[in-house]
N, CA, C and O atoms as a DFTB+ gen file, in Angstrom:
544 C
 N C O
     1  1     -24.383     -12.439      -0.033
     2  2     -23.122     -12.322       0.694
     3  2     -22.767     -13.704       1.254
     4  3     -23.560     -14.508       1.743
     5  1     -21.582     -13.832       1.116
     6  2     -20.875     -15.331       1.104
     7  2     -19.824     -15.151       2.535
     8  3     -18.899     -14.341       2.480
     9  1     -20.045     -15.908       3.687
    10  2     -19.070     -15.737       4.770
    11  2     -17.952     -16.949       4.635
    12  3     -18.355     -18.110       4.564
    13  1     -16.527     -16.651       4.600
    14  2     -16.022     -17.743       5.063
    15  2     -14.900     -17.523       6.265
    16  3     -14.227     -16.497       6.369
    17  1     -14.796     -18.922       7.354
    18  2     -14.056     -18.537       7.956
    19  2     -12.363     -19.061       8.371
    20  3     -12.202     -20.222       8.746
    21  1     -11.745     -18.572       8.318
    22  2     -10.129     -19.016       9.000
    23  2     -10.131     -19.209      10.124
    24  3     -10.895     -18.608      10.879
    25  1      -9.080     -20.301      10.613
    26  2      -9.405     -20.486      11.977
    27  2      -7.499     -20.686      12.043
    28  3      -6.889     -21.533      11.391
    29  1      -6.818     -19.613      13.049
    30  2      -5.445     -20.273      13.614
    31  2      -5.245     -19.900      14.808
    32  3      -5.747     -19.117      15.615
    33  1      -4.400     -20.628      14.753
    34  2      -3.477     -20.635      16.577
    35  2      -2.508     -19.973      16.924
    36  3      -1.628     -19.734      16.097
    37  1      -2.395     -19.405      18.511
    38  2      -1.170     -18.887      18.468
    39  2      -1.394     -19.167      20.294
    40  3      -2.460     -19.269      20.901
    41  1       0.149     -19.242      20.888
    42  2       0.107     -19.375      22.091
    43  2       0.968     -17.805      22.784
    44  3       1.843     -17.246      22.122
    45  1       0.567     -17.332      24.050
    46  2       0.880     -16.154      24.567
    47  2       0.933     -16.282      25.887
    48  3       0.255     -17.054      26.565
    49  1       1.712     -15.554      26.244
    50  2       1.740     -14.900      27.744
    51  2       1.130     -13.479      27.964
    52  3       1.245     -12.660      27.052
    53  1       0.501     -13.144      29.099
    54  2       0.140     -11.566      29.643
    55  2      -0.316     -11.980      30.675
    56  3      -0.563     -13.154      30.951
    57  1      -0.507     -10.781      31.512
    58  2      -1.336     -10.479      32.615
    59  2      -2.394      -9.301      33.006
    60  3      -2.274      -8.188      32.494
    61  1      -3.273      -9.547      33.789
    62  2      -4.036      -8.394      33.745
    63  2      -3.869      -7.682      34.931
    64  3      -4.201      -8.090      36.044
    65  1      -3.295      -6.502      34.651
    66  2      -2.847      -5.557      35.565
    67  2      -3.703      -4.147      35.264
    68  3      -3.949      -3.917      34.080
    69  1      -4.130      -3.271      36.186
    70  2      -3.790      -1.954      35.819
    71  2      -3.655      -1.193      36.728
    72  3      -4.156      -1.058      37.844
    73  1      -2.519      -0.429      35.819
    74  2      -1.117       0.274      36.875
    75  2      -1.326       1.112      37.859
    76  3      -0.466       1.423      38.683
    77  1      -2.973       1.709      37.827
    78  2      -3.369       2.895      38.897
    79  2      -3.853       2.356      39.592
    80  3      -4.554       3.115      40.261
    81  1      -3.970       0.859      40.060
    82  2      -4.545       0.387      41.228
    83  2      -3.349      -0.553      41.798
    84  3      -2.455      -1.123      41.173
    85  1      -3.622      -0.526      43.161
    86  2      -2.524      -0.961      43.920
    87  2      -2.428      -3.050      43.394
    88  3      -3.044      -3.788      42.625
    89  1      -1.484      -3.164      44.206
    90  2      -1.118      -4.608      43.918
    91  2      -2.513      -5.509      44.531
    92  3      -3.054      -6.434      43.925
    93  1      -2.939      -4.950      45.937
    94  2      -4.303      -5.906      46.589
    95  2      -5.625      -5.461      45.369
    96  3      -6.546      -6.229      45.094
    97  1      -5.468      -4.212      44.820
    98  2      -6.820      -4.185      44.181
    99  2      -6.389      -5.373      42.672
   100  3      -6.873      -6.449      42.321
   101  1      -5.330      -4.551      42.139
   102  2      -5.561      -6.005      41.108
   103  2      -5.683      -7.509      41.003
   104  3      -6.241      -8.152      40.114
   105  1      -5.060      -7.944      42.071
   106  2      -5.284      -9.502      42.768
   107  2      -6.589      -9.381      43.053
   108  3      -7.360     -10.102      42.419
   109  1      -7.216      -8.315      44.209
   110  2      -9.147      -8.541      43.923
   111  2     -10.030      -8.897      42.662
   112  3     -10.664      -9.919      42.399
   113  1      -9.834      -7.539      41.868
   114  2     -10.352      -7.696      40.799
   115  2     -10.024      -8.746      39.793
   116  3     -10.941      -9.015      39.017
   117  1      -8.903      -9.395      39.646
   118  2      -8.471     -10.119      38.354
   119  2      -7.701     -11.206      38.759
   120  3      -7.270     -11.808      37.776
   121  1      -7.442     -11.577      39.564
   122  2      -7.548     -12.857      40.593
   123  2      -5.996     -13.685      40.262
   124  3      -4.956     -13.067      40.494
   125  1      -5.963     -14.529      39.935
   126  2      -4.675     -15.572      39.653
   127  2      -4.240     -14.677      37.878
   128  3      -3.157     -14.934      37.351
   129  1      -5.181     -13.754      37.239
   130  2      -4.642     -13.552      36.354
   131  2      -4.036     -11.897      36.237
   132  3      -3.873     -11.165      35.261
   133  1      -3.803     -11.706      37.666
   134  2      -2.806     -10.689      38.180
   135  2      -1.523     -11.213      38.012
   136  3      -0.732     -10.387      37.558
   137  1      -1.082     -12.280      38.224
   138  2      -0.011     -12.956      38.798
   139  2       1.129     -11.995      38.319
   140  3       1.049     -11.344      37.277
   141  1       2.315     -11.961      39.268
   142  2       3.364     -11.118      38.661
   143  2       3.932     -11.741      37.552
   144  3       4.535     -11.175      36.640
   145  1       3.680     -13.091      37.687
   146  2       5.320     -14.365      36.968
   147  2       4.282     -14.330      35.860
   148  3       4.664     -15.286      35.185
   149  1       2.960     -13.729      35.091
   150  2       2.242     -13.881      34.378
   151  2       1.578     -15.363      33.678
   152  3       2.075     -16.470      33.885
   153  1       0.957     -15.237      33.238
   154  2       0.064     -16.931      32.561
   155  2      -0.077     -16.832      31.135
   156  3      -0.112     -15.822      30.432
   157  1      -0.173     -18.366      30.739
   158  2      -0.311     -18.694      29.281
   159  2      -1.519     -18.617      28.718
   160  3      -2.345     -18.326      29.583
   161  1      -2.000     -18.744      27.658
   162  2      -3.030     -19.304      26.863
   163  2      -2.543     -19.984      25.341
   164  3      -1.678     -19.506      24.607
   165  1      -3.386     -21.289      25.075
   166  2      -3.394     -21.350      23.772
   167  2      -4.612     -20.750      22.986
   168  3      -5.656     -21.393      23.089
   169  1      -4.634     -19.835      22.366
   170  2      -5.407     -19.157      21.884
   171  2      -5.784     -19.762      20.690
   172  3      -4.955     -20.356      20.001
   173  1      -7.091     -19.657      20.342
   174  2      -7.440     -20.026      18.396
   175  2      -8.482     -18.630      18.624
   176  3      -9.147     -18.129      19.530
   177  1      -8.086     -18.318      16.900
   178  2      -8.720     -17.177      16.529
   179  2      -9.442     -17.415      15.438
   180  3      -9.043     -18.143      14.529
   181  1     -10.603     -16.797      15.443
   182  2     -11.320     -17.478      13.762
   183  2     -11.721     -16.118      13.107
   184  3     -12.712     -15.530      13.540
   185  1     -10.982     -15.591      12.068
   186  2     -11.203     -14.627      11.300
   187  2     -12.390     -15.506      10.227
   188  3     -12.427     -16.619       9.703
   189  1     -13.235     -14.356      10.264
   190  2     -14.910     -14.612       9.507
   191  2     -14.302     -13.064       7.629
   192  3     -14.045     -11.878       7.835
   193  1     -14.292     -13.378       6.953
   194  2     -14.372     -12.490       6.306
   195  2     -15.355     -12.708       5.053
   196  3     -15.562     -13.897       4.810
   197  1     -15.921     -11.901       4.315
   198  2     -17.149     -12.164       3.552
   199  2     -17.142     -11.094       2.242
   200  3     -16.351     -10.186       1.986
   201  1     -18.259     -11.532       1.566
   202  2     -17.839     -11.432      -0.207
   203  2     -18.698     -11.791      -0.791
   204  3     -19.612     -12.394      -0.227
   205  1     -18.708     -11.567      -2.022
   206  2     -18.890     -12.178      -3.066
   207  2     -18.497     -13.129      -3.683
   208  3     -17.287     -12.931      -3.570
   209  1     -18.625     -14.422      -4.515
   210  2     -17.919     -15.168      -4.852
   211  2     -17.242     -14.514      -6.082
   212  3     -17.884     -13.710      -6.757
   213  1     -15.806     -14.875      -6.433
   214  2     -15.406     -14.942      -7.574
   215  2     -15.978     -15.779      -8.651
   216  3     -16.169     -16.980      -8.460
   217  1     -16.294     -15.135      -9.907
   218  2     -17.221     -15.813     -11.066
   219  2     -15.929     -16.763     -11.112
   220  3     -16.288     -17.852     -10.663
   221  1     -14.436     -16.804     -11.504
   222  2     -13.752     -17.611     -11.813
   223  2     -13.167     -18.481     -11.278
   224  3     -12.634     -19.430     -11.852
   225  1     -13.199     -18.171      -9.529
   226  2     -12.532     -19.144      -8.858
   227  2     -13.984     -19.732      -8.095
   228  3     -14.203     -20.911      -7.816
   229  1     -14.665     -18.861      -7.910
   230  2     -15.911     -19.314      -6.947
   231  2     -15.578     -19.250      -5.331
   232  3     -16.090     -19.953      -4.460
   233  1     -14.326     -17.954      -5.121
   234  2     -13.643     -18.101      -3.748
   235  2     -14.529     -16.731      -3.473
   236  3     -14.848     -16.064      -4.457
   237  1     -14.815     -16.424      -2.535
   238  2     -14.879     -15.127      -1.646
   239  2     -13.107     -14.896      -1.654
   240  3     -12.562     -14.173      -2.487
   241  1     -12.432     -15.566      -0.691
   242  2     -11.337     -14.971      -0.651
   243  2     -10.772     -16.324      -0.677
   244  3     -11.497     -17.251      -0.316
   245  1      -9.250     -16.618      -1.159
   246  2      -8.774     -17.626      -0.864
   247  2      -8.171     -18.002       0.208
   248  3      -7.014     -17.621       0.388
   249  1      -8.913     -18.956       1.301
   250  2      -8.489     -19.566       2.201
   251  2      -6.730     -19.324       2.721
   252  3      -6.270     -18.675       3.661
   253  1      -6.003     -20.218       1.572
   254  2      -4.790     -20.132       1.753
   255  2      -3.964     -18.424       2.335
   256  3      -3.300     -18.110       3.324
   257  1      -4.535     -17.565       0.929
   258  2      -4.229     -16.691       1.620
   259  2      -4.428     -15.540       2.273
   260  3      -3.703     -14.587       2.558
   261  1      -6.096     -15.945       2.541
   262  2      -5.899     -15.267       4.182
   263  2      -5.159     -15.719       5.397
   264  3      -5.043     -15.021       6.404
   265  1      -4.630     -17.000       5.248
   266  2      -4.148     -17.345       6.098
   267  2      -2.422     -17.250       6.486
   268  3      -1.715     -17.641       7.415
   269  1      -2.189     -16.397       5.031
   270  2      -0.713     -15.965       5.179
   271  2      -0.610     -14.649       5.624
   272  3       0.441     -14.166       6.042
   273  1      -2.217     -13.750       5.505
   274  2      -1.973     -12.620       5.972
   275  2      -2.398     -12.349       7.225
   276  3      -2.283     -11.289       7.839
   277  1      -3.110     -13.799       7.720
   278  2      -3.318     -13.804       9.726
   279  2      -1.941     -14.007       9.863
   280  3      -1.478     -13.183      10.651
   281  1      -0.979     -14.883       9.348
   282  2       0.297     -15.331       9.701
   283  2       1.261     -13.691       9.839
   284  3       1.625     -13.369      10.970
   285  1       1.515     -13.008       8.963
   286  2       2.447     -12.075       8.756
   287  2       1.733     -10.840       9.989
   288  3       2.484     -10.431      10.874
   289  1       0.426     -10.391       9.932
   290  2      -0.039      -9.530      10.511
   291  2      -0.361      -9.810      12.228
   292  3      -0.324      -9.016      13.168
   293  1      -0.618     -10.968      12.195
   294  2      -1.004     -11.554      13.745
   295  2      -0.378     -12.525      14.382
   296  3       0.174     -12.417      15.477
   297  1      -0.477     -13.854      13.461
   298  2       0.198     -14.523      14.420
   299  2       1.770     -15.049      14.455
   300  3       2.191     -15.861      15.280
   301  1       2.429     -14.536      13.577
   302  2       3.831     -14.165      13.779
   303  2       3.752     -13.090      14.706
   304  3       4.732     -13.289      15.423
   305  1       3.218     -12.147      15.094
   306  2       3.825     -10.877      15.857
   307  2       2.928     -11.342      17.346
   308  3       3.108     -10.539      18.261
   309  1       2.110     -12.386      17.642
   310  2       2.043     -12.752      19.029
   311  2       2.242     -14.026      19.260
   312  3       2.186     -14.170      20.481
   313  1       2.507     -15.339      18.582
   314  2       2.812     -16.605      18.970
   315  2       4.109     -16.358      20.428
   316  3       4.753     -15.318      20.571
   317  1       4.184     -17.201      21.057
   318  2       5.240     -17.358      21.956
   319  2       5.172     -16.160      22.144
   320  3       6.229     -15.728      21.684
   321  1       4.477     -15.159      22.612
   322  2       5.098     -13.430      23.087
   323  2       4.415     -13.165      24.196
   324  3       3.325     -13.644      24.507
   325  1       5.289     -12.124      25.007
   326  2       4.470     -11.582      26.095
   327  2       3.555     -10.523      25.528
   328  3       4.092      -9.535      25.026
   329  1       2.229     -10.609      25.546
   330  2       1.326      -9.592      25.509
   331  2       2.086      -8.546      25.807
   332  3       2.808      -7.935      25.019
   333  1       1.905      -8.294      27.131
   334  2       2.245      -6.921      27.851
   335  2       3.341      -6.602      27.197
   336  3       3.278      -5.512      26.627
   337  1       4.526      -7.307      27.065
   338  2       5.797      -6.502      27.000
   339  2       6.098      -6.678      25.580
   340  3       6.572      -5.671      25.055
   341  1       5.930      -7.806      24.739
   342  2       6.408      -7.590      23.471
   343  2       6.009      -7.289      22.102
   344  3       6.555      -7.318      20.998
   345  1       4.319      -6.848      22.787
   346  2       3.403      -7.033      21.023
   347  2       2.855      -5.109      21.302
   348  3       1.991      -4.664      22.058
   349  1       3.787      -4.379      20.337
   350  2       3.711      -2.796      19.859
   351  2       2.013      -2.726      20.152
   352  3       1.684      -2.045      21.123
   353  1       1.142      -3.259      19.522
   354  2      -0.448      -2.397      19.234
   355  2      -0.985      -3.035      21.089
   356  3      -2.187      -2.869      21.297
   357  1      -0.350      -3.551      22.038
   358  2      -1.011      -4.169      23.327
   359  2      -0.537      -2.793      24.138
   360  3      -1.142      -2.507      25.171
   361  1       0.762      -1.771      23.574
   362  2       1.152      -1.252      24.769
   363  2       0.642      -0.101      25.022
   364  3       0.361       0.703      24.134
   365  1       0.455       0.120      26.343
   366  2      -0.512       0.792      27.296
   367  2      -2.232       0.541      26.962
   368  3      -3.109       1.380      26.751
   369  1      -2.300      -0.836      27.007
   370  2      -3.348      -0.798      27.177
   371  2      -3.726      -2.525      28.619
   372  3      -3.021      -3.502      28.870
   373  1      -4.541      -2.273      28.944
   374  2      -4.933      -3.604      30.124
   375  2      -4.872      -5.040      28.580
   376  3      -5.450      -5.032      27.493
   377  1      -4.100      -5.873      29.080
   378  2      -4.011      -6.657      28.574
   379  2      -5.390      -7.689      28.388
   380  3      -5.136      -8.889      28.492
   381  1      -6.480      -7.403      28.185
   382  2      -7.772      -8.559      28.198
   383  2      -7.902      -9.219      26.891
   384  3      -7.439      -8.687      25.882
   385  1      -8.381     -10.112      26.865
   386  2      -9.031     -10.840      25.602
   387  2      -9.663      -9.560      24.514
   388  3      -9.402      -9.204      23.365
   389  1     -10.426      -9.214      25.363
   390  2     -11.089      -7.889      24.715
   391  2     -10.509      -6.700      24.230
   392  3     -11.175      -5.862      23.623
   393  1      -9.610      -6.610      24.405
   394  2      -8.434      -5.385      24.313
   395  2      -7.671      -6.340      22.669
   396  3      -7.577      -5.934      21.511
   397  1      -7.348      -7.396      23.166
   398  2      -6.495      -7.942      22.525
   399  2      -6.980      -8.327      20.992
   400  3      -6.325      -8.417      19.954
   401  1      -8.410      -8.524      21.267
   402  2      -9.515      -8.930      19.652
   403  2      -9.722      -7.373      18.914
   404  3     -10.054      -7.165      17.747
   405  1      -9.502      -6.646      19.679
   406  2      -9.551      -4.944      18.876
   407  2      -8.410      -5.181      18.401
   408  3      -8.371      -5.621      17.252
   409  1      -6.886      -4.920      19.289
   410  2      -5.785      -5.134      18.281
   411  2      -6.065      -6.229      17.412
   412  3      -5.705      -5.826      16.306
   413  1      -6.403      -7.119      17.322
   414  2      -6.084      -7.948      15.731
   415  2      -7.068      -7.447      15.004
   416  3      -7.092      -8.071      13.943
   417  1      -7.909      -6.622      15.036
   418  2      -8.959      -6.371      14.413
   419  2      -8.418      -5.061      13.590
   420  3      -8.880      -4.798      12.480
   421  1      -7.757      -4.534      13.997
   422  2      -6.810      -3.015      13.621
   423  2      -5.329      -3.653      12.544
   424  3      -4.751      -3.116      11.599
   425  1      -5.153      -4.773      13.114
   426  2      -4.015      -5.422      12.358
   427  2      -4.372      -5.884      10.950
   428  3      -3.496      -5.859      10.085
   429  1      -6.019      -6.447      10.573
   430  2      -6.232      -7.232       9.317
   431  2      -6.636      -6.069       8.627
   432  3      -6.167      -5.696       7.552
   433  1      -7.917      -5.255       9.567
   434  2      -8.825      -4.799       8.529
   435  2      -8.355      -3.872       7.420
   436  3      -9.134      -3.487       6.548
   437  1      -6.752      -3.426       7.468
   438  2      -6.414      -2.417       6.240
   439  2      -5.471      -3.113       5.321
   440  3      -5.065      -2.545       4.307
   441  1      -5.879      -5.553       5.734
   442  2      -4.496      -5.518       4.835
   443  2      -5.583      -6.862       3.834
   444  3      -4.877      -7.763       3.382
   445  1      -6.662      -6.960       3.607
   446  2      -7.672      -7.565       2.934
   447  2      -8.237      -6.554       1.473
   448  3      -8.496      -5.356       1.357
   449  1      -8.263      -7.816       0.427
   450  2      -8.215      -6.683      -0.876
   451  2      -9.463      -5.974      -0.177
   452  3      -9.917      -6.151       0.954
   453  1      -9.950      -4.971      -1.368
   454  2     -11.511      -3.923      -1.659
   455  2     -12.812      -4.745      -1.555
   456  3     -13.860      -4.524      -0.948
   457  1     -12.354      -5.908      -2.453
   458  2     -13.306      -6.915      -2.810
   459  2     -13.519      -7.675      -1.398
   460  3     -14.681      -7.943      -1.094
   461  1     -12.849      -7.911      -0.830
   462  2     -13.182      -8.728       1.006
   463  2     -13.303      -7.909       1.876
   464  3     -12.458      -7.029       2.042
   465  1     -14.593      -8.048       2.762
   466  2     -14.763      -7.837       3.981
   467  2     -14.432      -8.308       5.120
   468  3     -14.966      -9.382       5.397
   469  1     -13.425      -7.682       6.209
   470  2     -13.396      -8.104       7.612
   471  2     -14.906      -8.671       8.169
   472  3     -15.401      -7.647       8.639
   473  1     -15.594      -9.437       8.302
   474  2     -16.717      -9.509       9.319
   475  2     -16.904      -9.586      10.495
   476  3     -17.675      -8.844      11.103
   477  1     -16.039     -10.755      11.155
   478  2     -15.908     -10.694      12.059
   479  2     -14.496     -11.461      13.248
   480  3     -13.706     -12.348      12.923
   481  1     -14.554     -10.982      14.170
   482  2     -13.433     -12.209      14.875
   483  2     -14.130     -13.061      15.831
   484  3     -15.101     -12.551      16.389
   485  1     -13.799     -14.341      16.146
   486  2     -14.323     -14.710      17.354
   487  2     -12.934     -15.450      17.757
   488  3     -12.402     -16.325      17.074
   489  1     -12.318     -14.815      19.297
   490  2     -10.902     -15.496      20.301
   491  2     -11.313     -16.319      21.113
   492  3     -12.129     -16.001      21.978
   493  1     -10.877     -17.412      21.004
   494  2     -10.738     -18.364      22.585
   495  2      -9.270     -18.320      23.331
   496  3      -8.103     -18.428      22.955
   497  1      -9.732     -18.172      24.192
   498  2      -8.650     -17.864      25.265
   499  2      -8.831     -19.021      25.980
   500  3      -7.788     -19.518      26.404
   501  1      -9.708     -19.512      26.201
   502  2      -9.752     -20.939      27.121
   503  2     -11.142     -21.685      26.189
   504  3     -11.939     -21.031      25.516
   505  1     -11.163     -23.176      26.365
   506  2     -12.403     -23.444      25.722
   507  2     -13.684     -22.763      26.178
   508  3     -14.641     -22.636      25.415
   509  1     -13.686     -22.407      27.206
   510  2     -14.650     -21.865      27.961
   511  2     -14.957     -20.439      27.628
   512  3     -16.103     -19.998      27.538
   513  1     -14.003     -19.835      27.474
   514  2     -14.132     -18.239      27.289
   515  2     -13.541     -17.724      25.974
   516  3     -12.333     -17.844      25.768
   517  1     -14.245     -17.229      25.197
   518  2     -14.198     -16.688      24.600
   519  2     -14.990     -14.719      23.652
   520  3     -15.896     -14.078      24.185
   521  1     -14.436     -14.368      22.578
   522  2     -15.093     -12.510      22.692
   523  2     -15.147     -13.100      21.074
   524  3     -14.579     -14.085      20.602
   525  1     -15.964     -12.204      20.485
   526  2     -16.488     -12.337      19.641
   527  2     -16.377     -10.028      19.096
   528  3     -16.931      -9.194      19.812
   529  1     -15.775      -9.733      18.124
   530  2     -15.849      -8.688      17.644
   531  2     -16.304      -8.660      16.184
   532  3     -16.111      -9.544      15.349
   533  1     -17.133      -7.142      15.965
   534  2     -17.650      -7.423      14.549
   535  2     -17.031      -5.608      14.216
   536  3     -17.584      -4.746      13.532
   537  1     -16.375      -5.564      14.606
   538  2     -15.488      -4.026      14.196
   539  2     -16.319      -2.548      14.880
   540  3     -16.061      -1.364      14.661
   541  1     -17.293      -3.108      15.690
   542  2     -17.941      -1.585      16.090
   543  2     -17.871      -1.328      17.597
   544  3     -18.297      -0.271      18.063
């Protein structure tokens, strides 16, 4: 088994709120990233997907276009967007990193041929922080 990985960018707005706790508990719990006026990130995402090589090309998958189908499936539908308010698979759910690596994980895994495997994601949200999902 052959891993290779994609790596793109996308920049976002959200906040972490949730709605059954008052305004002082979410400022406790989730601090400056309560904020009402919400915060940015530049995000990089590295889709891991894995294979077999092709006898004829010698690709697991071709680079290029997995990277048109992170583009169409992910990061066209969150570049420049508000989490919370404008990306369909975020709503009603707490906007986290972690929340947010399941949705893209729901977004690829039914659009990669038979022959490629999703393996894994790993998000940075800050250089510092980052989630790592392997679909379970």
């Amino acid at each position: 088994m052959v891993y290779i990985t994609r790596i793109e960018h996308f920049n976002a707005a959200h906040k972490l709120f949730n709605p059954a706790w008052s305004k002082e508990k979410n400022e406790d719990v989730f601090g400056k990233c309560a904020n009402e006026n919400w915060h940015g990130h530049n995000f990089d995402l590295y889709v891991t997907v894995k294979g077999v090589p092709d006898i004829e090309t010698g690709f697991v998958f071709d680079a290029k276009k997995l990277s048109v189908i992170i583009k169409e499936h992910v990061t066209d539908i969150l570049d420049h967007k508000n989490l919370n308010i404008d990306v369909q698979f975020m709503q009603g759910k707490i906007c986290s990193i972690e929340n947010l690596v399941i949705g893209i994980w729901e977004q690829l895994k039914n659009n990669l041929p038979e022959t490629t495997q999703l393996h894994a994601l790993k998000l940075y949200e800050t250089p510092r922080i980052f989630v790592e999902y392997f679909g379970e």
